[in-house]
N, C-alpha and C positions, 0 to 999 in steps of 0.2 A: 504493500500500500504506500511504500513510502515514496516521495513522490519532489528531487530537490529542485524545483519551482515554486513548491513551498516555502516560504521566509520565516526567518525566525526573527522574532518582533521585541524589542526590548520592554521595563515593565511600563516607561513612559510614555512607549509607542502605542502599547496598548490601552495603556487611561486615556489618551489622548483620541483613539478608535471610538472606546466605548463611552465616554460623551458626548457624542455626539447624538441627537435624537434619532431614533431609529426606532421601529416595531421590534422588537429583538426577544429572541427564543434563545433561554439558557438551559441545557439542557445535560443532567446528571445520570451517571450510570446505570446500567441493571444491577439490580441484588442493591438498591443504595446502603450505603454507609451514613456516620455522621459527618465528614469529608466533604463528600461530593455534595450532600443537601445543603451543611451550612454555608459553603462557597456557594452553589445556585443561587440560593435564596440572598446571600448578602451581594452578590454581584446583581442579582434580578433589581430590590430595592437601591439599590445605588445609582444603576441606568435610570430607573424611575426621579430620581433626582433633578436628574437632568436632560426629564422630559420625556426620555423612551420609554414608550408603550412597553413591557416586559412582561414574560410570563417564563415561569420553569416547567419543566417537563422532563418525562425520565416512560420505559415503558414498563415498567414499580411504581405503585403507590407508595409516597412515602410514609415509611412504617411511624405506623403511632405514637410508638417512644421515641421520635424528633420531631412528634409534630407541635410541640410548644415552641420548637422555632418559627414556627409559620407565622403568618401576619392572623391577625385575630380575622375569623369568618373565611376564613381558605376553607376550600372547597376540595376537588380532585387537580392530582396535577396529571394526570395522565392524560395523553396525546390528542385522545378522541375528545376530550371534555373541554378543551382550549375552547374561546369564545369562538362561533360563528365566524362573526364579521375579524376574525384575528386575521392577518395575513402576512409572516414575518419576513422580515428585509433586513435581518440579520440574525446568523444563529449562532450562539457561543458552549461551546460545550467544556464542563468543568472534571477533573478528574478520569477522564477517560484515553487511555493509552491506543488505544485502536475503537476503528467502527462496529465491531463488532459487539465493544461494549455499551453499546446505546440502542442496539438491537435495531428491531424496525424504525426508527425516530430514522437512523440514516436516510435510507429509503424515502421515505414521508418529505424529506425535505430535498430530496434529487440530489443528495452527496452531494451538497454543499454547506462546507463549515467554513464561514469565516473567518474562526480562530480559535485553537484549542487550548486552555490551560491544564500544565499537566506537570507529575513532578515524578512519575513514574522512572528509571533509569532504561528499562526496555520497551519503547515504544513503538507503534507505527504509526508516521506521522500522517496526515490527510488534511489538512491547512494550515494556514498559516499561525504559529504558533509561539506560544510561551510556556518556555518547559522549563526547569532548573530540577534536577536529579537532588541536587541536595538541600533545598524543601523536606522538610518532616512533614509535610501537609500542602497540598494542594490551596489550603485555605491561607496560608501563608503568602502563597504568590498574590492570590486573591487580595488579601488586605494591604499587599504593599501596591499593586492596581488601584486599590480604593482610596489610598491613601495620597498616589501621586493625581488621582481625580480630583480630588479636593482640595481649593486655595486652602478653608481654612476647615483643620481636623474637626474644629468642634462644630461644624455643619453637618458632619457622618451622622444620622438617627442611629438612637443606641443598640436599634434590633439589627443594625449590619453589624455590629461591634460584636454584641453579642453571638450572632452565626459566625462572627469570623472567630474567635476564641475556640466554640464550639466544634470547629471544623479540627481545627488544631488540637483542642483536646481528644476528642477521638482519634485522630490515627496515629496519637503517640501512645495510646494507652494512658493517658493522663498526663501524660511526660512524662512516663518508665522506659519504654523504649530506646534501643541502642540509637537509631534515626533522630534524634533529639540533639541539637544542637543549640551554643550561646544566643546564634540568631531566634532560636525558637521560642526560648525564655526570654528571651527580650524582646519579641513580640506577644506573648501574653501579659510579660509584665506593661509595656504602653498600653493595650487594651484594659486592663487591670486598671491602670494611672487615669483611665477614660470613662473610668468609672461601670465597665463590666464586672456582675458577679457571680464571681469562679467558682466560690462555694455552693452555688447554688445550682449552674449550667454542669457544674461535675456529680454535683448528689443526680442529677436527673437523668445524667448520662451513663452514669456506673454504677450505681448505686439504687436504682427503682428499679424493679421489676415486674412485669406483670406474675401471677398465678402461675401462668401459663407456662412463662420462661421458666420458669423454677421448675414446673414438672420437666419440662423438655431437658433441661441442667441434670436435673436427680435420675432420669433417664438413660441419659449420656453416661452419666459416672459408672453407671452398674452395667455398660455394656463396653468398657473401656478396654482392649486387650492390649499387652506390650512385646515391642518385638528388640531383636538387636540387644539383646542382656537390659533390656529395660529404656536405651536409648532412644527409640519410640513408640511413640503411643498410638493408637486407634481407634476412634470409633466409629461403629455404625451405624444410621438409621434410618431405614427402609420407608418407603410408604406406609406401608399397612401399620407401623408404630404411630405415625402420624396419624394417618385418619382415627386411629382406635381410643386416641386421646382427645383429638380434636383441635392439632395443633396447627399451624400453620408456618411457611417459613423462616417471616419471622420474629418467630418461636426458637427457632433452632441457631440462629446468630453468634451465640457464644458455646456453644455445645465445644466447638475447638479448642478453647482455651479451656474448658473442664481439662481435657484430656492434655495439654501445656502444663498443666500445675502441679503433676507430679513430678517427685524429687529424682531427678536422676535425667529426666527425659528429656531429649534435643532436639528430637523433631515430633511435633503433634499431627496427625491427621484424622479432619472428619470427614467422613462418606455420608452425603445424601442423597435420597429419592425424593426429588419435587414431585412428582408423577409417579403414577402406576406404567410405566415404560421403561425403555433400557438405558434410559441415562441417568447419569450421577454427578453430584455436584462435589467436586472434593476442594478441602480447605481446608491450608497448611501453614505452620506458625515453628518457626524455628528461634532455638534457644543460643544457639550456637553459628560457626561460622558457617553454615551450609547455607545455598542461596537456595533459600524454596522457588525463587522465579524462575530460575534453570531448570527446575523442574517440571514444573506447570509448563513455561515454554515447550515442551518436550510434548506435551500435550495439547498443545495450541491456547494454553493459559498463561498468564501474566501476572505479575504485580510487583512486590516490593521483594526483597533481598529476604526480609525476616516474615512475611504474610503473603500469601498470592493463595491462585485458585483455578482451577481449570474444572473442565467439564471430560467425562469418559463414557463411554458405551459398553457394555457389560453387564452380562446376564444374572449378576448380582452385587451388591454391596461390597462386600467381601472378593470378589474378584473384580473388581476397581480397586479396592484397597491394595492387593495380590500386585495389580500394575503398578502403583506406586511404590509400595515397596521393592519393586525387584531394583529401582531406579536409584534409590538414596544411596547416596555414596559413603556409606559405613562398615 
């Protein structure tokens, strides 16, 4: 996909783009995260600032437990429920390392993005772009865009502040994470100084769960196997656990990192069934130096050095898990 007539756009270039008024479609990845939502949404309101019509989309609803990001009285964000009369003349897509992580939305819009942010290290580029690998956070690029947008900081409305923080704190893990850098902490702590609060955007992000989650966690745990003298972990969970609880996917969000927090282990993986069909959603979280995106890549999956994820076909759980492990290099 990659394509070098594509420009890589500085983050001036690009506040300087996106203030411009324009109809403009932000639009976040499948399976979202809190990454990719609180970038949409704080990029979404910030163009609205200055004047563009905006709207985010993704083809996921965004999951419930970020929807206190949302502007109060949101609705759906998904594709089909955009306004009628919408017709967008510019599309921004936030967190997404290839098209294929935006699903049909590519499509819908004739493969044209006019500019992607992204901070992924293995990417495949498809517009024009603003990437920087060493971003802990997508939401990172984001706020320093919103930030070269605006003459004066304390114009920013506090719920971009807030989504930008938000973004941040989820893909570091809170700021646990090896990905975490001085720039990262000193972009929370300005937001922080702007009067965003941490306490409060982190109890919601890490710390609330629904019922649901919790069964789908206590699930996870008791079906945990370990391979490699204990070095990784695995779990399973099939469809038919799903429907029998009445969970949904996501339900199943941290079920990985159940299986991460045992003592000894350096690579996690969990196996899902979205569907009663032969595909499987795997998702892997390393502790160590092993790059899970070398991985996943291997599988036509992507992401981060220490989290990524890919998709496999296979006639069960367990023999998707069978493919990933024959891979890890231990």
């Amino acid at each position: 996909m990659t394509d070098k007539s594509y420009r890589k756009i500085s983050i001036f270039e690009a506040a300087d783009r996106l203030s411009r008024p324009k109809n403009t479609l932000v639009v976040y990845h499948a399976r979202p995260d809190g990454d990719t939502i609180g970038s949409a949404l704080a990029l979404c309101e910030a163009m609205r600032c200055f004047g563009s019509v905006a709207y985010v989309t993704g083809v996921d609803e965004i999951p419930e437990r970020l929807r206190f990001l949302c502007p109060e009285g949101f609705g759906s964000a998904l594709y089909e429920n955009l306004p009628k009369e919408f017709s967008p003349e510019r599309v921004v897509t936030v967190d997404a390392a290839a098209p294929s992580l935006i699903g049909g939305i590519y499509d819908k819009v004739g493969g044209k993005i006019d500019l992607m942010i992204d901070h992924h290290e293995l990417n495949s580029v498809f517009a024009d772009n603003c990437i920087d690998p060493s971003a802990a956070a997508c939401g990172q690029i984001v706020l320093s865009i919103i930030f070269a947008m605006f003459e004066d900081r304390h114009d920013i409305p506090r719920k971009v502040l807030d989504c930008c923080y938000a973004a941040i704190a989820s893909d570091t893990g809170c700021f646990k994470y090896s990905n975490v850098t001085p720039e990262t902490h000193k972009a929370a702590a300005t937001l922080i100084s702007m009067g965003v609060n941490a306490a409060e955007i982190n109890t919601l992000l890490f710390e609330t769960k629904s019922e649901k989650q919790l069964c789908a966690e206590a699930l996870a745990a008791s079906r945990i196997k370990t391979h490699f003298g204990g070095r990784v972990s695995v779990v399973t969970f099939p469809y038919s656990l799903k429907k029998e609880y009445g969970l949904s996917e996501e339900h199943l969000e941290t079920i990985v990192d159940i299986a991460r927090c045992i003592s000894g282990v350096m690579v996690a993986i969990a196996v899902k069934q979205p569907f009663d069909d032969d595909r499987y959603r795997v998702s892997l979280r390393s502790n160590c130096g092993i790059d899970v995106s070398r991985i996943c890549a291997g599988f036509s999956g992507g992401g981060h050095k220490k989290a990524a994820g890919c998709t496999i076909i296979a006639e069960s759980a367990e023999e998707a898990a069978e493919k990933v492990l024959s891979v890890i290099p231990l």
